[in-house]
Each structure stands twice: as C-alpha cells, then as structure tokens.
C-alpha positions as CSV (number, residue, x, y, z in Angstrom):
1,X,101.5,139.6,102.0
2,X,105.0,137.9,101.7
3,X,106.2,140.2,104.9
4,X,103.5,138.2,106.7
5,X,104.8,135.0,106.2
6,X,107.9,135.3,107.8
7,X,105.9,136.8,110.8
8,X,103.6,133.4,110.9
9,X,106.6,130.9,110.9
10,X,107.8,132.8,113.6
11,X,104.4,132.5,116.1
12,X,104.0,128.9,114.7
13,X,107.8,128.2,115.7
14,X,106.9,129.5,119.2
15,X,104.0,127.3,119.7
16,X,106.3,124.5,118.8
17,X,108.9,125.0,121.1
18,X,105.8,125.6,123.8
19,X,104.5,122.3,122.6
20,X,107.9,120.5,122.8
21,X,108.8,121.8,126.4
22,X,105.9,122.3,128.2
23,X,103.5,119.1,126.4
24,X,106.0,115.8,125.6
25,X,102.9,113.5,125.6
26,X,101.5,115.5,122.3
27,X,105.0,115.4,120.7
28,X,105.1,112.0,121.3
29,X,101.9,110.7,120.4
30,X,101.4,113.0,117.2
31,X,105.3,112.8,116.2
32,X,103.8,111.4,112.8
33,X,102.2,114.2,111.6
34,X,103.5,117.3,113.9
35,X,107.0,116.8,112.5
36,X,105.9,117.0,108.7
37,X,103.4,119.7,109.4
38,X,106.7,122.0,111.2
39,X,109.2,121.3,108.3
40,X,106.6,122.0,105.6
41,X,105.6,125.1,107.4
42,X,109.7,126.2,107.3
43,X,109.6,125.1,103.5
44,X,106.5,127.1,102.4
45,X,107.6,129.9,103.7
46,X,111.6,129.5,102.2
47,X,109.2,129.4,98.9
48,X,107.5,132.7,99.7
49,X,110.8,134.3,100.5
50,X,112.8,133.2,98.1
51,X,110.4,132.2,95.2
52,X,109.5,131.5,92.6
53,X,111.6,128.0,92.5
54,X,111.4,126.5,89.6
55,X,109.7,122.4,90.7
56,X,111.0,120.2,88.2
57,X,108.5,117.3,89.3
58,X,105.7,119.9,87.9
59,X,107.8,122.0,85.3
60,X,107.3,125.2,86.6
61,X,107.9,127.9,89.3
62,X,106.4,127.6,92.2
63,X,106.4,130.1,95.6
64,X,106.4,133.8,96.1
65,X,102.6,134.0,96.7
66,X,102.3,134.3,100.4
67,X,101.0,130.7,101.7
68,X,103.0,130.8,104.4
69,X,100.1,132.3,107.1
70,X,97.0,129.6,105.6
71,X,99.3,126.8,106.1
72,X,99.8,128.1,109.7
73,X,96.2,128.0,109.8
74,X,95.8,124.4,108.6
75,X,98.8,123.3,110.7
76,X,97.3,125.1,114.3
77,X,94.0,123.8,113.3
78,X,95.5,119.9,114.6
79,X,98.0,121.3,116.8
80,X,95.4,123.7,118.9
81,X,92.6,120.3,119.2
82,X,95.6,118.3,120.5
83,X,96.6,120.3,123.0
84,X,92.7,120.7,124.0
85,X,91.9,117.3,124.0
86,X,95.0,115.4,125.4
87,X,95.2,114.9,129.2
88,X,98.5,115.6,129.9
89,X,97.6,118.0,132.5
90,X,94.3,120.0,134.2
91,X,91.1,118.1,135.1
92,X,91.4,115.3,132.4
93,X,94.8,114.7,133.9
94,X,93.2,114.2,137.7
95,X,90.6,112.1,136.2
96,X,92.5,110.0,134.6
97,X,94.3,109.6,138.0
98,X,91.8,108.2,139.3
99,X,91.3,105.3,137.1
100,X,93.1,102.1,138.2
101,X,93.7,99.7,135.0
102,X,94.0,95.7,135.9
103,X,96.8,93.7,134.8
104,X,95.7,89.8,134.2
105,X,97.1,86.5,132.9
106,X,95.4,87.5,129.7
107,X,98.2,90.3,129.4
108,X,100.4,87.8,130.2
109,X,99.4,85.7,127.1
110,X,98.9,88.2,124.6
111,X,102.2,89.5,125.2
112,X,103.3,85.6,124.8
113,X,101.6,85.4,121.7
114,X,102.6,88.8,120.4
115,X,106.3,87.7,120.6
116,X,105.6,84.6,118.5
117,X,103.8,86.5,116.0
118,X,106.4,89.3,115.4
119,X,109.2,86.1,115.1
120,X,106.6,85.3,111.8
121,X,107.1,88.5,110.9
122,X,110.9,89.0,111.1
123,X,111.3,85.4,109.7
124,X,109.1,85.5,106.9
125,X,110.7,88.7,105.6
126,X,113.8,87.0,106.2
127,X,112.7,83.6,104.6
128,X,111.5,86.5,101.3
129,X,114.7,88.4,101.1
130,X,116.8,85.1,100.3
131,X,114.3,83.7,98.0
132,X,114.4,87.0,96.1
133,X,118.0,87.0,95.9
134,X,118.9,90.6,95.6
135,X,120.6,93.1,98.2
136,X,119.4,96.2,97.1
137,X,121.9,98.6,99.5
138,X,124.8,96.9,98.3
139,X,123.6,96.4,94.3
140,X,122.0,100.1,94.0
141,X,118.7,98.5,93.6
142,X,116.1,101.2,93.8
143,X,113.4,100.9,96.5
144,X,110.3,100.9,93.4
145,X,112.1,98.3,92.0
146,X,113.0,96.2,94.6
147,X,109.1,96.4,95.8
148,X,108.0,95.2,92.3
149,X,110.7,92.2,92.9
150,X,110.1,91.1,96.2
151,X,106.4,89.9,96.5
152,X,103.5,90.5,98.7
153,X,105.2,89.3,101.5
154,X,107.2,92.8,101.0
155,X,104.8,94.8,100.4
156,X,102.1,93.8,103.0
157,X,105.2,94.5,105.3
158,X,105.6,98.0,103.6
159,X,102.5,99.0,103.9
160,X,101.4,97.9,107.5
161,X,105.3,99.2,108.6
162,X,102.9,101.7,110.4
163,X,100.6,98.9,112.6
164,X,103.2,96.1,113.0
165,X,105.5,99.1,114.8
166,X,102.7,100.3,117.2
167,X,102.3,96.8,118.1
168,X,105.7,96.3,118.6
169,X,105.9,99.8,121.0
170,X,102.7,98.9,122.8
171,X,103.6,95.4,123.9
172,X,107.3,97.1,125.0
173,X,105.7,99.3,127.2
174,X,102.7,97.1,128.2
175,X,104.5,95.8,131.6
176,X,105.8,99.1,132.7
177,X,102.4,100.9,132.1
178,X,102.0,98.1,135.0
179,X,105.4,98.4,137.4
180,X,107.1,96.6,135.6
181,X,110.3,96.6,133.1
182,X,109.8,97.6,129.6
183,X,109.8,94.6,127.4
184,X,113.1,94.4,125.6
185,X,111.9,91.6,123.1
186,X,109.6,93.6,121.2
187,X,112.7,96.4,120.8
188,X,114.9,94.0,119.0
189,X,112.4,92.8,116.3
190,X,111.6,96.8,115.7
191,X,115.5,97.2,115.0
192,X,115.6,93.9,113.0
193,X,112.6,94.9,111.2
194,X,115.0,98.3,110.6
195,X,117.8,96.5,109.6
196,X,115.9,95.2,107.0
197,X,114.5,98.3,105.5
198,X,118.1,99.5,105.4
199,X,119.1,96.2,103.7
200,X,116.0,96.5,101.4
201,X,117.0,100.3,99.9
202,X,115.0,102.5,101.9
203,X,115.6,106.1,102.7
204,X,113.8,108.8,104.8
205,X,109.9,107.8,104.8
206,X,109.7,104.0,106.2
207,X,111.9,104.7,109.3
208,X,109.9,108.2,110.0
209,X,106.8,106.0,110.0
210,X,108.7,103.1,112.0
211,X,110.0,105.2,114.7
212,X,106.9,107.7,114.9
213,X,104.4,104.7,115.3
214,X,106.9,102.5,117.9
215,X,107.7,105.2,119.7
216,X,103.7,106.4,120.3
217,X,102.9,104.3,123.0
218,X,105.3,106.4,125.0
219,X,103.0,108.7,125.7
220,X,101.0,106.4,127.3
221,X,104.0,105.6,129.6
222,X,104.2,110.0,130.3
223,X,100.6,109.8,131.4
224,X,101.3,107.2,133.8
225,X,104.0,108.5,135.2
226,X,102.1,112.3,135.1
227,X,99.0,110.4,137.3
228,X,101.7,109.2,139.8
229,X,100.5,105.2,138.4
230,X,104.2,104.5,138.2
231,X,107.5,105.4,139.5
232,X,109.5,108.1,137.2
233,X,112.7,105.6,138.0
234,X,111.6,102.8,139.2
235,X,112.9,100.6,136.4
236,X,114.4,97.6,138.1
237,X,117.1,96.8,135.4
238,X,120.6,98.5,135.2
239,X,120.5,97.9,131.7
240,X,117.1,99.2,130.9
241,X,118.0,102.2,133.1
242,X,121.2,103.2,130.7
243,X,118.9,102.6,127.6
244,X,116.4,104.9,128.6
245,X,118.8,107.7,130.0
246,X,119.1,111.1,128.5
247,X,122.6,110.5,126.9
248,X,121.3,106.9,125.6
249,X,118.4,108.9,124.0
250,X,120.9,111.4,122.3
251,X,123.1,108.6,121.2
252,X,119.9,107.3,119.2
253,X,118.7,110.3,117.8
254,X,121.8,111.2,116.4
255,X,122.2,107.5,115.3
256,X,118.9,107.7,113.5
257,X,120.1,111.1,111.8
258,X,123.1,109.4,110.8
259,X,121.4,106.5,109.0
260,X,118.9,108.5,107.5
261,X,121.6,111.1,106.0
262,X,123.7,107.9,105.0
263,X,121.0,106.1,103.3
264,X,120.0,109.7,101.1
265,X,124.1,110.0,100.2
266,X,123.4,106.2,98.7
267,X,120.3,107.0,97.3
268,X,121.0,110.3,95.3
269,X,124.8,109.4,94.2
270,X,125.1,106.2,93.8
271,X,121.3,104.4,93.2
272,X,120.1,107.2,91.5
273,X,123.1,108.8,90.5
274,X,121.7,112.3,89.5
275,X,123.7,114.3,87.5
276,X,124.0,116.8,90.0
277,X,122.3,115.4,93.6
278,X,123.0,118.3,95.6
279,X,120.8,120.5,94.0
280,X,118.2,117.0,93.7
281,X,118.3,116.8,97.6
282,X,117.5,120.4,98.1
283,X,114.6,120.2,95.8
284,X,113.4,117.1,97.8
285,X,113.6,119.0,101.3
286,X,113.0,122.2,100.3
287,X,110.3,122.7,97.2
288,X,108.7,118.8,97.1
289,X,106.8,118.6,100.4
290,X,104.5,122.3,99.6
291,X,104.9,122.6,95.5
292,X,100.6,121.4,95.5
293,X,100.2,123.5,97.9
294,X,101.9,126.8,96.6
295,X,100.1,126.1,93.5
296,X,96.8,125.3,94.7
297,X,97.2,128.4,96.6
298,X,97.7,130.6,93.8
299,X,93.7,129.4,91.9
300,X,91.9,130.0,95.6
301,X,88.9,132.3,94.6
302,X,87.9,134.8,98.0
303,X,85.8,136.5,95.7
304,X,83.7,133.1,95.2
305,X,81.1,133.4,98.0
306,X,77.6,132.2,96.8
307,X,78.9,129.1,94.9
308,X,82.4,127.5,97.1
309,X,81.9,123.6,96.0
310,X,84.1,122.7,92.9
311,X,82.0,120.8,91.2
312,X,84.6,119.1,88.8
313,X,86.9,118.3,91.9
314,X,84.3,116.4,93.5
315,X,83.9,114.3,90.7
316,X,87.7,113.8,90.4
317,X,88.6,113.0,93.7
318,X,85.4,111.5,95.6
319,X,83.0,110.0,92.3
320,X,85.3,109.1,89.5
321,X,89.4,109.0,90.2
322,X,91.5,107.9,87.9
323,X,92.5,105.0,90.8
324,X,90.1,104.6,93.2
325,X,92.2,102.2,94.5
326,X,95.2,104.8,95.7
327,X,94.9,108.7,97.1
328,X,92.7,110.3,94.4
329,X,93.7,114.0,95.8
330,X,96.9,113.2,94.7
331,X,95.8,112.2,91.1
332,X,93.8,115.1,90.6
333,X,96.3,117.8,91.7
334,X,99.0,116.3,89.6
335,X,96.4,116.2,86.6
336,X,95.7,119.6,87.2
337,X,99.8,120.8,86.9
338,X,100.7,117.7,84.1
339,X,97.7,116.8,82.6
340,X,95.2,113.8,82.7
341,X,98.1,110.7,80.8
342,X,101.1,112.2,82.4
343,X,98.7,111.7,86.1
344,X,97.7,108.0,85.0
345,X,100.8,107.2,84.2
346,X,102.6,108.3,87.9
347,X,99.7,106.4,89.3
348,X,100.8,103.5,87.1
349,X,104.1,103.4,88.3
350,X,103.2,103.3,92.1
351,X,104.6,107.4,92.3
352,X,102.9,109.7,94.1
353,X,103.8,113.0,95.0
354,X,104.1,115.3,98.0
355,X,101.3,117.6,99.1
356,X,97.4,117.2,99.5
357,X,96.7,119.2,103.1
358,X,95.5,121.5,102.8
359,X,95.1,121.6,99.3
360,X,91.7,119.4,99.0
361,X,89.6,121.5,101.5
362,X,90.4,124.6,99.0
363,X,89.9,122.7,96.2
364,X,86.9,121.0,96.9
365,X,85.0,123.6,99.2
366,X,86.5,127.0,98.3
367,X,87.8,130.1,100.0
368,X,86.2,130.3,103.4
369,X,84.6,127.1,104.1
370,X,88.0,125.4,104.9
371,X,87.7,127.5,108.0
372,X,85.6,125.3,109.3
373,X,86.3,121.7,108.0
374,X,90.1,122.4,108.5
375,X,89.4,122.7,112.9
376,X,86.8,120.3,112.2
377,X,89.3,117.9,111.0
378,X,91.9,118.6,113.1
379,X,89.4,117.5,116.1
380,X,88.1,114.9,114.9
381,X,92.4,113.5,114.2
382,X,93.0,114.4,117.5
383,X,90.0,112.6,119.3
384,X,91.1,109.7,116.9
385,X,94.5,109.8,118.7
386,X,93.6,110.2,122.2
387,X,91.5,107.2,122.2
388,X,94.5,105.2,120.7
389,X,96.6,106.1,123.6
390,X,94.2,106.2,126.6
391,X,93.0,102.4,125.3
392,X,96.7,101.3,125.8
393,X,97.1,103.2,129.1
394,X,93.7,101.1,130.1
395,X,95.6,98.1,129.3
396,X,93.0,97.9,126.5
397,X,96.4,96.8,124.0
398,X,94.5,94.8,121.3
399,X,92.0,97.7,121.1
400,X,94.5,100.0,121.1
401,X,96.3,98.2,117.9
402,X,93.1,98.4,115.8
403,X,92.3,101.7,117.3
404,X,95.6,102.9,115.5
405,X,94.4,100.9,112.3
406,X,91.1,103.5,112.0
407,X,93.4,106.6,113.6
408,X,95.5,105.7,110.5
409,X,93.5,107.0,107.7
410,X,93.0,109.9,109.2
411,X,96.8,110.6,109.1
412,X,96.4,109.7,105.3
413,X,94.3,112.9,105.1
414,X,97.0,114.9,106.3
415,X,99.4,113.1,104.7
416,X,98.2,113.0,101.3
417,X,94.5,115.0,101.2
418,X,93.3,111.6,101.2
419,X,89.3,112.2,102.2
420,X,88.0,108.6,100.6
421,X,89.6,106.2,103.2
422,X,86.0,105.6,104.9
423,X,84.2,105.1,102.1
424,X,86.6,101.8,101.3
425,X,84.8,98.7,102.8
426,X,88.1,97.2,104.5
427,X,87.7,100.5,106.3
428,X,84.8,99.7,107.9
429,X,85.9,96.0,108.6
430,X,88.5,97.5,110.5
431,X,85.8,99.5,112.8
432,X,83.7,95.9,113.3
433,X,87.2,94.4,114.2
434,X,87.7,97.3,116.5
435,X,84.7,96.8,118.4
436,X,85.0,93.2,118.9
437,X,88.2,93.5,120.6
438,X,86.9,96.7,122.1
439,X,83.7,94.4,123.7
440,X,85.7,91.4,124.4
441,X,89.2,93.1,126.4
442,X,86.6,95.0,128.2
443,X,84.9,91.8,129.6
444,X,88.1,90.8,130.8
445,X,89.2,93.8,132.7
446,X,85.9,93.9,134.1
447,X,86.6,90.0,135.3
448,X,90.4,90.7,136.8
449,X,88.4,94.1,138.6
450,X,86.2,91.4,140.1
451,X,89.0,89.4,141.0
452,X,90.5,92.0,142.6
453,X,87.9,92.8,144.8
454,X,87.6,88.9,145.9
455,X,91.2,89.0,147.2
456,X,90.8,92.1,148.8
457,X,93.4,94.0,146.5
458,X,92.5,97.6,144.9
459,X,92.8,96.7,141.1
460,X,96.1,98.9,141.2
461,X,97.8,96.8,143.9
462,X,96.3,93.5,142.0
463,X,97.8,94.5,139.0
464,X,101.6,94.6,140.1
465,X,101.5,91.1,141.0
C-alpha cells in the first residue's frame, strides 16, 4: 500500500501543474486552500515513506500507513468541482461574455467610503499598538502572548485579517474590472496592515491568509480580460504597468518568501528559542499539518458497512464539545491522541492544532460514506467561491464582501474539519446581511442599466465613463 502512495503524489502533482498552467483563475481564486491541500498532500506522503515519525505535539509515531492515496481523494474531490464549475473557459466563459456589468456614481462612493474606512482600520491598530506599549518583533514577544495583551481591537483585526483583505483586493481591482487603473490606495493599507503583523510577532499563517484573500479578486480581473471586457495592457499608468509586470511579480514573491523565512528564523531561535529549532521547524512543515490525519487514518473501519455513523463523535463534535465556541473537530481528535484535560486545557490556552480534513468525514460517517460527502463538499466550496468572484466581476463589490464572509466557513471545514459554523446564529446573520446588499446593489445596477439605455449607451460603453 505504501508503493501506492508515491504513485498518487505523483498524478496529484500533475494535476497541479495542469491546474497552475492551463487554469490561473482557479489558482487564484482558491490560493487559500489549494496551496495547503498540495503541501499537505507532499507531507502525508514524506510520512508514509519515511514513517513512522515520532509527533511530539501527540507523543507518539505517526506515518507509515499508506494515507497518502485517500488524501488525494479528499484533495481532488475540491480541486475536480473547481475546475467544473469556474468559467475560465468553454460555454460558461462565452456566457459570461455576454454580460455587460454597469459602472455608477454609487461605485464611485463606495470606493470613497471604503478608503475612509480602511484609514479606521490602519489607525485604530495604530492608535492600539502605542497604547499597549510593547514591540513584540524586537522584544521576542510571542504572538499568543501579545494577542492576550493587545485587546479586542487586535484580535477583531486577527480574526477578520481574512475579510478586511478581500475588501481591500476587491476595491483595488474594482476600477479596472471597469477600464480603468487599479486602485493603488487600497494596496498601501494591505502592506501597512502587513507591516503591522510583522511588527506584532507573526509568522507564516496571517500573511498566507492576507495575501490569499487580497489577491482573490484577481481572478475576477483574468475573467475579464478572458471575456475580452478589458484590455490585457491597457493600464494607463507607467507606474502601475512596472508593478504589475512579470519581474515586479517575482520581485514580490520572492520578497514575501523572504519575510516569511525571516520571521520563522525569529520565531524558532530567538522568541521561542528551542533547544534545537532545526529539527522544531521540520516537525512544523513536515509531520504537524497531517499527524490527525495519519492517525485517524490508521482506526478507519472498511469492514464497518451496516453501522458507519460514530455515534460518540457526533456527540463530541456536533451536540456536546468541549468549546462550542471554537472548532470542536479539533477538540475531539486531540482528546482522542491526549485525552479529555490535556484537550480542554489546549483549548484554554487559545492552541489548536493542525489537521481536521479529512479526518471528520471518517470519523463521523465511516469507511465509504466519505465518498460521497467529501465531492459533495468540495461542490458545494467551490459553488461558494464562484459566486464570490462572479458578484465582484458584476460590480456586485458589497455582495461580493459578505459573499466571502459565508464562503469563509466553508474554508474552516477544510481548514480545521470545522462542520458546526452554520449552526452558529452570527452565521446566519451574515446570510440576512448578504441578501440585503445582494437586493439592494442589484436595484442599483438595474437603475445605471436604465440609465444607460436613456443616453443611448450599451451598459458597457456607459460604464467606462
């Protein structure tokens, strides 16, 4: 079984590098969870190889037990909706061509508005950061720590990092979805708001989740230049022409990877300081992201046909969690590997561990059943996406924003197993919100459509004025 998973990686690799050359709009819109899905596929299949590795997070070794081809599985079973669903090419590519999305003063004033509100944002993290007097990069503050210090101001920030930086990517691109230049205002306060996480201790996760989320709305921008809406080049500014070339975008990746690699040097030998980090940061990369999963792998049951649900899972993770209040797939595969107190007490101190999909469809429904809800998922994510993007490329941007806010828990399913998130009541606010500025940025396209047709403009045309 162990020859096999070598075999997998290798066909899943291929469809990656398909994916990358031949679909950019996927990559770009579904960054945030194809990237973890790839490395964790490479890592579960290091651990099959090479395992067992002993996991020091769970005391014990972990790998050797030939996970590698069901991850696959769970990985294609997003991947293979995406590709289905997004139009990036075919028929739903034409169709979309046909649509003609209005540009009005109300763009105008939201974007306005949008500027003002992310100054709030920058400022009142600024206005936090000095009250709370600590500069955790240069005093070897830990990020845990510094969250406990720093307030709610903080830590609303940390945890709608992922919204405030769609925002911020969907009002840069909003003008040139529309002939125009990108808007270069909303770029600066996404690197102030990086600055700052650098300043505040951060390492790998916060900037994944910034860049993957600001850069989304990108996609948008590939469609319209796929459906011929706007020119490939026909950015007007020299400067905006060098910062989107290829060797700009190089410069920036390999910036990124730079920081990212400096900030895990601070964090393992001088923050942490562990007594031998090396061996800490190939744990982290290598064993962390698919120890649940090698484990949970090991008590799936084939021979369990007539009776798949786990009774005393459900109960754990969807009736009684120890938190209800935080990913309960998390608590109960960490109680089942440490125990019940040693569980609590992570989810006391605000840790969580790595892993939870695809863990919680095998431990909730079985051997075979997954084969179902995994694809079933997977379309339902990808669906979830597509509307996010197509609502921006509509113009739609405020629906788009809260679109992303519902599209969002889904990701914390793949993320973390997390399969609660819609039974929360805030969840289901969000979907009211979502409608409402669904209903009302609908009326107004329909007005500037009307408009149009007074003046004797095709929407199109109207729209680059």
């Amino acid at each position: 079984m162990t020859l096999l998973s070598p075999i997998f990686l290798a066909l899943f690799l291929v469809l990656m590098t398909y994916v990358v050359r031949r679909r950019p709009a996927v990559v770009c819109a579904g960054l945030f969870l194809l990237f973890p899905l790839a490395y964790r596929a490479i890592d579960i299949t290091y651990l099959d190889l090479f395992g067992p590795v002993y996991a020091s997070e769970i005391n014990r070794f972990v790998g050797g037990s030939g996970a590698t081809p069901m991850f696959v599985y769970a990985a294609c079973s997003f991947i293979v909706p995406m590709l289905a669903v997004f139009p990036d090419h075919g028929r739903r590519l034409a169709r979309l061509a046909q649509e003609r999305p209005v540009w009005t003063v109300y763009h105008r004033y939201v974007s306005h508005g949008a500027v003002v509100v992310a100054m709030g944002i920058i400022g009142a993290l600024a206005v936090n950061f000095i009250l709370v007097e600590a500069i955790p990069i240069l005093q070897g503050i830990d990020r845990l720590r510094y969250n406990a210090m720093a307030g709610p101001v903080h830590n609303v920030a940390y945890e709608l990092n992922f919204l405030i930086n769609f925002a911020f990517g969907a009002f840069t691109v909003l003008p040139r979805l529309n002939g125009r230049d990108y808007d270069l205002r909303f770029a600066g306060a996404m690197l102030a708001l990086m600055v700052y996480w650098v300043v505040t201790g951060n390492r790998y996760s916060v900037f994944f989740v910034l860049l993957s989320f600001y850069f989304m709305p990108l996609a948008a921008v590939m469609l319209a230049s796929y459906t011929g809406r706007i020119s490939a080049d026909g950015l007007r500014s020299f400067v905006q022409r060098a910062l989107t070339s290829r060797t700009a975008r190089v410069l920036a990746i390999l910036g990124a990877m730079l920081m990212v690699l400096g900030l895990l040097f601070n964090s393992y030998f001088n923050v942490r300081n562990y007594r031998e980090p090396l061996i800490a940061i190939q744990e982290r990369i290598l064993v962390q992201p698919v120890q649940l999963w090698a484990t949970a792998w090991e008590r799936v049951d084939f021979t369990n046909v007539t009776d798949p649900i786990n009774d005393y899972a459900v109960q754990e993770i969807i009736l009684n969690p120890i938190d209800a209040s935080r990913n309960p797939t998390i608590q109960y595969l960490t109680t089942l590997e440490l125990g019940f107190f040693r569980s609590a007490e992570l989810v006391e101190l605000g840790q969580a561990y790595n892993g939870g999909y695809p863990e919680v469809h095998f431990e909730l429904l079985g051997a075979w059943l997954p084969f179902l809800t995994l694809p079933l998922a997977g379309l339902i994510t990808a669906l979830f996406l597509r509307m996010c993007i197509l609502l921006l490329y509509r113009n739609m941007v405020a629906s788009s924003i809260f679109a992303v806010y519902l599209y969002f828990g889904f990701t914390l399913h793949y993320a973390g197993g997390m399969v609660t998130f819609f039974l929360a009541p805030t969840y289901w606010l969000k979907i009211v919100i979502f409608l409402i500025a669904f209903v009302f940025e609908g009326q107004v396209l329909k007005r500037g459509r009307r408009l149009a047709a007074r003046t004797s403009l095709p929407a199109y045309a109207a729209a680059r004025f």
